[in-house]
N, C-alpha and C positions, 0 to 999 in steps of 0.2 A: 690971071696971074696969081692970083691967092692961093686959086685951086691944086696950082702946083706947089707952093711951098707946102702947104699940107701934105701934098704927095710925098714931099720929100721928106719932111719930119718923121712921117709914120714910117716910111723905106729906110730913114736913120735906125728910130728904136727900134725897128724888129731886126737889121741886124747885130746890130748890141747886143740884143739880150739874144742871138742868136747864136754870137761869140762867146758870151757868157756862159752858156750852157754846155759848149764844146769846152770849153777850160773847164769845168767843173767836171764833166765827165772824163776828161784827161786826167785831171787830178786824182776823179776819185780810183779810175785803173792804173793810175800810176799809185797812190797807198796799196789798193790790192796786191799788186806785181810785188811792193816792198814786202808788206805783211809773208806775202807767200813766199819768197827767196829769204827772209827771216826764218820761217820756220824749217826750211830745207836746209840753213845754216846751224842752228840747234838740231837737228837728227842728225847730224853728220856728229 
């Protein structure tokens, strides 16, 4: 029985920080997307 709560701790963090790293890269191409429709708004 032990074996498996450790199963499932480690199955917790890695999706976590699995999550985290899709929101971070969500973020970071959603600033991109900004930055670049910014600059198409100044050449206009």
């Amino acid at each position: 029985m032990p074996e498996m709560m450790i199963h499932l701790g480690i199955e917790r963090t890695f999706s976590q920080g699995f999550l985290q790293r899709i929101q971070q890269a969500a973020l970071l191409q959603g600033r991109s997307s900004i930055a670049a429709s910014q600059k198409l708004i100044q050449q206009i």
